[in-house]
Structure formats: structure tokens, C-alpha cells
N, C-alpha and C positions, 0 to 999 in steps of 0.2 A: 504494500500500500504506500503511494506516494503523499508528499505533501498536498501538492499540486490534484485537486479535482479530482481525485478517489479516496480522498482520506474521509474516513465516513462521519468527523462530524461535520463535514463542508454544508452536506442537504439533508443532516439529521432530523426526525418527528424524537422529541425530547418530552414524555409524561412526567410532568411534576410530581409528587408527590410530597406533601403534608402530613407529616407520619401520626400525629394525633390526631387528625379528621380523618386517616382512608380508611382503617379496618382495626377492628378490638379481637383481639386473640383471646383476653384472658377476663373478658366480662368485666374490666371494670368503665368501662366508660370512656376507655382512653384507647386513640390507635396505637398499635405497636408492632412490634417486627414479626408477630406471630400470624399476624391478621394482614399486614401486608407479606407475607409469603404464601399466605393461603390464598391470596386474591392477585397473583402476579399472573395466572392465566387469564383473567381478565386485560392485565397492561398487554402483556402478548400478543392477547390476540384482536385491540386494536389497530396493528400493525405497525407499533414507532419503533423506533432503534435503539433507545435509550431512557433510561429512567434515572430522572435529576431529587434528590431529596433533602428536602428541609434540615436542620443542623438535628440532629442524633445525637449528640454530645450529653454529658450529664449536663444538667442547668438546674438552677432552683427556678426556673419558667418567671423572671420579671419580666423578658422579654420575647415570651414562648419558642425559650431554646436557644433566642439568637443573644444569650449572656451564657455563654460557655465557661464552664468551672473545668474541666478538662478535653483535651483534647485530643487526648487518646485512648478514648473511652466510652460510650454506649449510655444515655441516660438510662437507669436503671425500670425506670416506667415503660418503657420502649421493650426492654430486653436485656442482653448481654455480648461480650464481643463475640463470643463465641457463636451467637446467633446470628449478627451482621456478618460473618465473614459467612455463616451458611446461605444468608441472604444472596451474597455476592456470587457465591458458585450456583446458588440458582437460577440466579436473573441470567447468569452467561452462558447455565444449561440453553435456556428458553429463547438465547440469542439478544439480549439484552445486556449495554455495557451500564455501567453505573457511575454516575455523576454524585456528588454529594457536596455538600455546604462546608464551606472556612469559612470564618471568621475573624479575620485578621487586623480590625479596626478597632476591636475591642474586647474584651474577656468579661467574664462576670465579678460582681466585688466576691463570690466566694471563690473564686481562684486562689488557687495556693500563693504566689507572687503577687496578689492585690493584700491578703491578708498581712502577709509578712512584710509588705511595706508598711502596711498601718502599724505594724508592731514594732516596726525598727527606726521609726522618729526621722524626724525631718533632716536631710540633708545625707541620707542613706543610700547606698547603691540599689537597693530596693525600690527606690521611691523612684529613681533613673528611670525603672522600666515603663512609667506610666508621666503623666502630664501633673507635676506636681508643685504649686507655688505656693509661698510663706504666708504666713496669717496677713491680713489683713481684713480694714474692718467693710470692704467691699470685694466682687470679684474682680478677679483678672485683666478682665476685660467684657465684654457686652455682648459674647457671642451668648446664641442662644439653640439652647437641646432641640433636636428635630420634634421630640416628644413636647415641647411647651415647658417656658420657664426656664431658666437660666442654665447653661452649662458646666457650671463649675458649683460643684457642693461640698461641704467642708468633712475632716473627716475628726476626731474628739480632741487635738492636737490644736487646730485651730486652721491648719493648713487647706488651701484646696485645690480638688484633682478634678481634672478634666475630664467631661462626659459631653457627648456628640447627640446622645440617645438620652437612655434611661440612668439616673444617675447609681441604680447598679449594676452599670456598665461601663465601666471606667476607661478610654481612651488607652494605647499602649503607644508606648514611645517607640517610633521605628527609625528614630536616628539613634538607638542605641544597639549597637552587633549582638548582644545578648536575644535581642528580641526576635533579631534577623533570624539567627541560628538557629533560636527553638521552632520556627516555622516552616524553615526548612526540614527540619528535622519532622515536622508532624505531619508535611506532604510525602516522604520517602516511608514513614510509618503507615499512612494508608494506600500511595501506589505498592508497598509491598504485598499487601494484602489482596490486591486485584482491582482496586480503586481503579477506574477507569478516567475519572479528571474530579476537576474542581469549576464551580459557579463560590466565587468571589465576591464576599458580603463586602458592599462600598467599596470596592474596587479603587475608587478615588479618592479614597479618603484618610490613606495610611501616613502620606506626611504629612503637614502641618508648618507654616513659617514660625521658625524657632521666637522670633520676636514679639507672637500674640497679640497682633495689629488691633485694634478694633475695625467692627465690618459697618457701622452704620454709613449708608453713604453707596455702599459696593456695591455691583449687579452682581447676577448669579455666578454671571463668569469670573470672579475677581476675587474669590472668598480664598480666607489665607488656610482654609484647613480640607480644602476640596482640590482636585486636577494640579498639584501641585507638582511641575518641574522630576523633583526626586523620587517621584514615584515608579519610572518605567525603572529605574535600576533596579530595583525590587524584582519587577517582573520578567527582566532579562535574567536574573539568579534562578528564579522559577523555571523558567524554560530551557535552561540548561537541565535542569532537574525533571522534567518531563523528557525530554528528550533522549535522558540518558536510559531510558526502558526502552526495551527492543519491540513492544507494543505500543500504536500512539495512545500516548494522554492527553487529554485537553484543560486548558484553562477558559472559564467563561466567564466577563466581569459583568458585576453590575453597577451601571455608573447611569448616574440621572446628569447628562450635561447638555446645555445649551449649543454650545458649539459643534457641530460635525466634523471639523477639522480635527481639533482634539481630543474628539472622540476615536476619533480613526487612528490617531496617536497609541492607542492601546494594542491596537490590532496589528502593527509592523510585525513582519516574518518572524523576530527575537524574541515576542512579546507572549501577547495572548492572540488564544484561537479564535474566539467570538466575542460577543459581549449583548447583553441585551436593547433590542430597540425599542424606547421606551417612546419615542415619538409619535412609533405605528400605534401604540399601544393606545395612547393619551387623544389620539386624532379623532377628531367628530367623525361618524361613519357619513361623508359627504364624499362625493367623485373628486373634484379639483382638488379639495384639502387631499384627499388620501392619495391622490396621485402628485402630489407636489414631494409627500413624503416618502414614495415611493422611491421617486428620482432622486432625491437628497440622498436618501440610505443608499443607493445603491453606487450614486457618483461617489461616498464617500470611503464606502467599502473597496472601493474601484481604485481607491488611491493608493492602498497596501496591499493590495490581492487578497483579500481577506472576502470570507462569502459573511450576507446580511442575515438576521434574526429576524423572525417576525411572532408577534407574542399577543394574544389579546386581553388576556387576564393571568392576576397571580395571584398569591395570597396576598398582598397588601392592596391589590386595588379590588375596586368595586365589580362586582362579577359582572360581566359586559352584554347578558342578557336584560338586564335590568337596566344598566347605561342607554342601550340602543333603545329601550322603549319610551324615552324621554325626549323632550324636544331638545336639549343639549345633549345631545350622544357624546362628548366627549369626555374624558378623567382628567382633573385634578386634585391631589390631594389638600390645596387651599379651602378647598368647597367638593367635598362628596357627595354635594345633591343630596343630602339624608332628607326623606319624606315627599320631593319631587314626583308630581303627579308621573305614573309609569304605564306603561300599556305592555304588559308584559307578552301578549300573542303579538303584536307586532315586534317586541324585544328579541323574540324567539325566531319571527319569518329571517331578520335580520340578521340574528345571531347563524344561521344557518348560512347564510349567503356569506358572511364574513368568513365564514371557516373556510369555505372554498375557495376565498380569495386568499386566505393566507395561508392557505396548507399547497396555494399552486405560483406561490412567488420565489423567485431564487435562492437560495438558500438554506437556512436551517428552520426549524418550526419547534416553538414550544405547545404545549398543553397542557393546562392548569388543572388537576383532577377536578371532575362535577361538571368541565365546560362539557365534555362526552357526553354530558346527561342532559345540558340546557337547563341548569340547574339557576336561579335565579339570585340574586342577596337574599340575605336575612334581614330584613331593614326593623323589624318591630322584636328583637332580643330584650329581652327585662333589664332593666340599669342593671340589676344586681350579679344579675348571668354575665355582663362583660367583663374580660379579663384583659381584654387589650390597653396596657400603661398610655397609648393614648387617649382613651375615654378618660382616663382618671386623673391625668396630667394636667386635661386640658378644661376639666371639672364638666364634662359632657359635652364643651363646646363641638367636639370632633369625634364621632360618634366609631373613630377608629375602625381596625380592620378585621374584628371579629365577624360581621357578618357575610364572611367568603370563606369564611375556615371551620362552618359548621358542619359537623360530619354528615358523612356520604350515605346517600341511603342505599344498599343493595339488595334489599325484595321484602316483603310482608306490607298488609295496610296500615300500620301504624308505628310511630316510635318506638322502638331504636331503629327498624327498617333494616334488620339482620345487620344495624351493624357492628353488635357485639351483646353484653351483659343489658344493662336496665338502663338507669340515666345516662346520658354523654355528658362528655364536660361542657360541651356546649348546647343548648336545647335545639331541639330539632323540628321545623314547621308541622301542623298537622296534616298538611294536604301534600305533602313530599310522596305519596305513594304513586302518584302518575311519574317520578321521575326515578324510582327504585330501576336498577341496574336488572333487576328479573322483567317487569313490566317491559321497559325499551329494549329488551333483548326480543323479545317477542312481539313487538310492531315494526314492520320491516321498515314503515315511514317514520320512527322516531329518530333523535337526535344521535341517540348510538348507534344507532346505524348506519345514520349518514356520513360519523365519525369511521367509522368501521369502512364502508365502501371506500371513502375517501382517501384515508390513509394507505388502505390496501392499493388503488390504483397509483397512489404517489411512490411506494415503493416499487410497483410494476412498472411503470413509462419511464422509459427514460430522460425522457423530456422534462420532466418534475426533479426538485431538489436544486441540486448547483448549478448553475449555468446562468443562461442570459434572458432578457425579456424586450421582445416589442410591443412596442404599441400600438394598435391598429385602430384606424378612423371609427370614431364613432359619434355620438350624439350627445350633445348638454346630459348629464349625471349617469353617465352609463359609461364603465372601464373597461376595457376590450384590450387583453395581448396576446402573443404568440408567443412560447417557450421555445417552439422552435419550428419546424414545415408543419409539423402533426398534431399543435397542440394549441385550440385556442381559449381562456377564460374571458369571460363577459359578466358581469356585475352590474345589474342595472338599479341605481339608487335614482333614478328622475321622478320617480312618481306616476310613471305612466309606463305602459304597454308598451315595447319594441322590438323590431324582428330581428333576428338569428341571423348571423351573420354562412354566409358559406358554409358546409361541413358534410360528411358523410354521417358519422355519427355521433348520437348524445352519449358522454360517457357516462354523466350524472349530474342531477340539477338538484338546487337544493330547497324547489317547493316544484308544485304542478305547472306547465306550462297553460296557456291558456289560447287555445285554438294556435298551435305551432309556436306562438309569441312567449317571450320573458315577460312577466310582470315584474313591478315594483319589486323593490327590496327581496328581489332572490337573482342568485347564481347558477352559470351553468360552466361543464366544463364540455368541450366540443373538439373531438378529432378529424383530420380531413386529409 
């Protein structure tokens, strides 16, 4: 397998996995590694290549997992290592490699090296490995937690350490070589094990200007502890270290940045493999807007030979059925639309047409477990049932990103929806039984199965996955390209009826056509 245009995660289908929402092995409420390996014929067999998962790590959950206390190790709610590594040789039975979560922007304060800095007083080599300044009777400076309210919290000393997130999650200093080494060392720990790559929590966000500027005043692009300069040496180190395995591994970042240019900075041949495209993600489902981003992604991937991502929901953002059924289809996390009049049957015709626009654009393809299902938000969660630090950070103002990460239902009419013991940790709808994994297995026209067709014919054609894309004439709100002589996608968002362009055959459309014609808000893919 070369670098170059056969390396498989060029035009990889990538199923997310949430390990406390997919499946409960051991009745209590919570997913874990039992229950996702008893349900990987499921991943299997909607035909992706790969399975990417949420952090595994032990955590005390202030930041559902992503405040790692170790990291080479197995939260114990989940399982044991011994069970991850059986995980590992199962998924690559079944032809699945396996992605998994670092966290390298920050630890949890119950880490061994957060503890023992607080223990060993100010001015300690301890305290080196993390963002730590002298008492005073204000912060540092004025940055502020993504979570809401100040970044910097004191710890019984008087001093205060820097937090980006949750302030049990302490920032880790990565201009110090201790911190370098130990991460190296935790990425050779899990490629030993058969770890097939890493997806890169804040990817941008490892260094920091040593000086602690204040930001009032900065655009996004200008912030002194995001896209900083020192960062790619980091991941030049990384990629010596994937490369040194005779099987490829991959890095995949996640970086929320303004700029394409610098974005694409990530992705040089030295660097990382992919990164997510949070643009496609965020973009109103409109033609011009979605084809503007199209082009951007792709001229910018164009610039390092690096193939694009196309992503439509994850666990932090708002499940994109729900989005689409809204007169603003588009994501931001300033404003989640919490309570936004929604039309979830047209969220759904839409949601259906989206999939086939982006499971047939160049590249790689994620899929957020539940989109399979056309699984909606949970927008009505009880105050009390939320565990997301930002509902509580932000005293409710931001109703956080609990309601996409409410476990999965996979068959019976009522809660828990087989998928596990009794309560879940998180409640579960009462009307979830039309979206049970048994139910949509057994309508040929549900959303799993158009999942299922879809990604089977993207793994069959070879005209799908990496390569290039035309554009072919078409009409105000309707996307029309060629993959290649054999392959065309059509996307009609205008609001109106339009005819099919040239072709011998339908491969698969993703609602009824209507006397030969596309209606509104659905996709078709077209060979010829």
C-alpha cells in the first residue's frame, strides 16, 4: 500500500463510536466494551472501513472521558485492557482498523502529574509540566474556558493553573521535553497493541505563547493559545513515529480554524493524514453555500496532497437531523438553536439526501453512530439528567452537548431499546422505537438502509472515495458532479421538481422520485 491514492484512509467510511451511548454489556446503564463487541456486526456490516472511538481512558467523566487520568489504560466502567486489545483483534477479524482518541491538550486534575504538582509547591518541576503562575489577587490574564468563565483556577497554594476547558482539566505544558516524551511514548504503547491511528483532541491547541498575551481585541485567527507556529514540530515527531510501523497508521486532527490555508498546514506529507472538516459540517444545507465549501476544502487539501473529510454530525454538535428541519440549517456552537421550531420529517427527507452527498464527495467520510438511524436531538433532557460541564458552567445558558450522546436504541418498544440493563445514564425518548436498529433493519426504505446501500456501493465503485470531482451545469439550488465518466451525484435543494440529468442507470436515490423527476430536498446517485 502506497502513500499516494491507495493508502486506505485516503477515501475511508470512519463509524464513530461513543462508547457510553452505543451498547451496555453489563446492565448497568452505561456502554462499554462488552456491548460494543457484541454489536460490531452491526458496524461491519454497514460497510465503512474503520471504527474511530471516543477516549477509553480511565477518567473521573468531568469531561465525559475527555479528562484523562491515565493513558494507558481502559476506564474501568468501559472494561479492561485486556478486553480493548480483544476488541482490537476483533474489529480487524471483521476487516475493520481502529482509530481511537488522544488527548494531548490536557489531562484530568486526577492524573498522577496534576496531583503531584499540587503536592510539591510552587516553583517545582512538577508544576513545569502544566501552565502554572504565582498567587495573585487576579488571573493571569483574561483568557476564557471554552466551557464558560475564566480559564485559570487556583489551586489551595494560592497559585493558578491553566485550563482551556473544564477546570478539571488542566492545560499541559508542551514546551516542556518531559511532556513531549511521555506522549510519545503513549502513541508507541497503543500502535503496539494494533492501534491503527489516532483522531487528535484540539489538534491546535498544544502550544500556547509563552508570554500569556491577553486576547481581548483578537479575531479567531490571532488567539495566542490556538494554531500556534510550534505546533507542527510536535507532529513531525508523531509521524516519524507512525511511520516507523510496517502497517500505515494515521493521525487525524481536530482543529476548528478559520483559515484554510492553515489549516492545510496540518496536513503537509511530514505531518498529519487528515483532519476534520468542520466547515462542511457547520454549513447551512443551501447549494451555493455548500458548494463554495466544497471548493475551498478541496483547493485547500489540493495544496498538500492530502485527501478532504466530510463529516455531518459528532458528539459535540447538534444531530443534523434536527438542524436540517429548521429554517437555519446551519451549526454553531454560539447558538444551538435549543427549542427552535423543527420539522423533523423534512429534517429527515434532508438528512437522507445529505448522506449521499457526502458519502459521494472525494475523500474520507465520517459517521457519527445514531446518524444510521436518523436519529434526531434530545432537545427536552431534564436539567437534572444533564451531565455535560457545559450546561452547568454556563448555569443553563448552553444547553451543551448531551443531547446527541443519548444512547442508541437497538430493538424493543420501549426504554432501554435492548440497549443494555434498566436506566441509561442518559434518558432515553419514549417514541425512539420507530428508530430501534431491529425496526430499520426491517424496512428496506428506512434510514439504515439507505446507510447500508450507500456505503456498500461507495466501497464497490470505484469512482467513490479519493479522487477528483466535476461539476456539471445545473440549475439555481440543485449540485450536480461527476466522480468520474460513470458516476454522477445530483442534490436538488431549490425547492422545486427537476429533471435527471443523462444516465443509464439509478444507483440509489434517497426518497421516491416523482414521475422520473428529483424532488426537493433529496439525492440521487446516477451511473452512465
Amino acid at each position: 500500500m502506497t502513500e499516494s491514492g491507495s493508502a486506505w484512509w485516503r477515501g475511508a467510511s470512519i463509524y464513530q463510536v461513543y462508547v457510553r451511548s452505543f451498547a451496555d454489556g453489563n446492565g448497568d446503564g452505561t456502554g462499554d466494551l462488552t456491548g460494543l463487541r457484541q454489536h460490531l456486526p452491526h458496524i461491519a456490516g454497514l460497510g465503512v472501513d474503520a471504527i474511530w472511538l471516543c477516549p477509553w481512558y480511565p477518567s473521573p467523566n468531568a469531561d465525559s472521558g475527555y479528562d484523562v487520568s491515565d493513558y494507558r489504560d481502559i476506564e474501568p466502567s468501559f472494561g479492561t485492557l485486556a478486553e480493548a486489545e480483544k476488541f482490537i483483534e476483533e474489529a480487524h477479524s471483521l476487516g475493520l482498523k481502529v482509530i481511537i482518541d488522544i488527548v494531548p491538550n490536557h489531562c484530568s486534575d486526577q492524573h498522577r502529574w496534576f496531583k503531584e504538582a499540587v503536592a510539591a509547591g510552587p516553583g517545582s518541576p512538577q508544576r513545569e509540566l502544566f501552565w502554572f503562575r504565582p498567587a495573585s489577587p487576579e488571573p493571569p490574564n483574561d483568557w476564557q474556558s471554552r466551557f464558560g468563565g475564566s480559564a485559570w483556577s487556583r489551586v489551595p497554594d494560592g497559585e493558578w493553573y491553566l485550563h482551556l476547558y473544564a477546570p478539571e482539566q488542566p492545560d499541559l505544558n508542551w514546551e516542556n521535553p518531559v511532556v513531549r516524551q511521555e506522549f510519545r511514548e503513549v502513541l508507541r504503547f497503543w500502535f503496539d497493541r494494533g492501534v491503527d491511528g489516532f483522531r487528535i483532541d484540539v489538534a491546535d491547541g498544544l502550544v500556547k505563547d509563552g508570554a500569556l498575551p491577553d486576547v481581548h481585541g483578537r479575531t479567531e485567527g490571532q488567539l495566542p493559545f490556538s494554531d500556534m507556529d510550534g505546533v507542527h514540530e510536535i507532529y513531525r515527531e508523531w509521524r516519524r513515529i507512525a511511520d516507523s510501523y510496517p502497517d500505515p497508521r494515521v493521525f487525524v486532527g481536530e482543529m476548528w480554524l478559520p483559515d484554510q490555508e492553515r489549516f492545510a498546514r496540518y496536513l503537509r506529507p511530514d505531518e498529519l493524514h487528515s483532519a476534520f472538516n468542520f466547515d462542511f459540517l457547520s454549513c447551512p444545507l443551501e447549494a451555493d453555500k455548500l458548494r463554495a465549501v466544497i471548493d475551498s476544502t478541496l483547493e485547500a487539501h489540493a495544496l498538500v496532497g492530502a485527501p478532504a473529510t466530510w463529516v455531518l454530525s459528532n458528539h459535540d454538535t447538534t444531530r443534523h437531523v434536527t438542524r436540517y428541519g429548521r429554517a437555519d440549517t446551519s451549526f454553531s456552537f454560539a447558538d444551538r438553536q435549543q427549542g427552535a421550531p423543527t420539522d423533523l420529517e423534512l429534517g429527515t427527507r434532508r438528512a437522507r439526501a445529505a448522506a449521499l452527498l457526502s458519502l459521494s464527495l472525494p475523500g474520507g467520510v465520517y459517521v457519527y453512530q445514531g446518524e444510521e438511524l436518523g436519529l434526531p436531538e434530545v432537545e427536552d433532557l431534564p436539567d437534572e439528567a444533564r451531565q455535560d460541564p457545559v450546561f452547568s458552567r454556563t448555569n443553563g445558558a448552553d444547553p451543551g452537548r448531551d443531547g446527541c450522546r443519548v444512547p442508541l436504541p437497538w430493538g424493543g418498544e420501549s426504554a432501554p431499546y435492548d440497549f443494555g440493563g434498566g436506566d441509561t445514564w442518559l434518558p432515553q425518548p419514549g417514541d425512539w422505537a420507530q428508530y430501534t436498529v431491529a425496526a430499520e433493519g426491517a424496512d428496506d426504505n428506512s434510514m439504515l438502509r439507505l446507510y447500508q446501500k450507500a456505503l456498500r456501493l461507495r466501497r464497490e465503485l470505484p469512482s467513490l472515495g479519493d479522487g477528483t470531482l466535476t461539476w456539471l451545469p445545473s440549475s439555481d439550488g440543485v449540485l450536480a458532479f461527476a466522480r468520474d465518466d460513470h458516476f454522477t451525484c445530483v442534490v436538488n435543494l431549490s425547492g422545486a421538481t427537476v429533471d435527471l440529468p443523462e444516465h443509464t442507470e439509478i444507483l440509489l436515490a434517497s426518497g421516491p422520485l416523482a414521475d422520473g423527476r428529483l424532488p426537493a430536498d433529496t439525492a440521487i446517485w446516477l451511473s452512465h
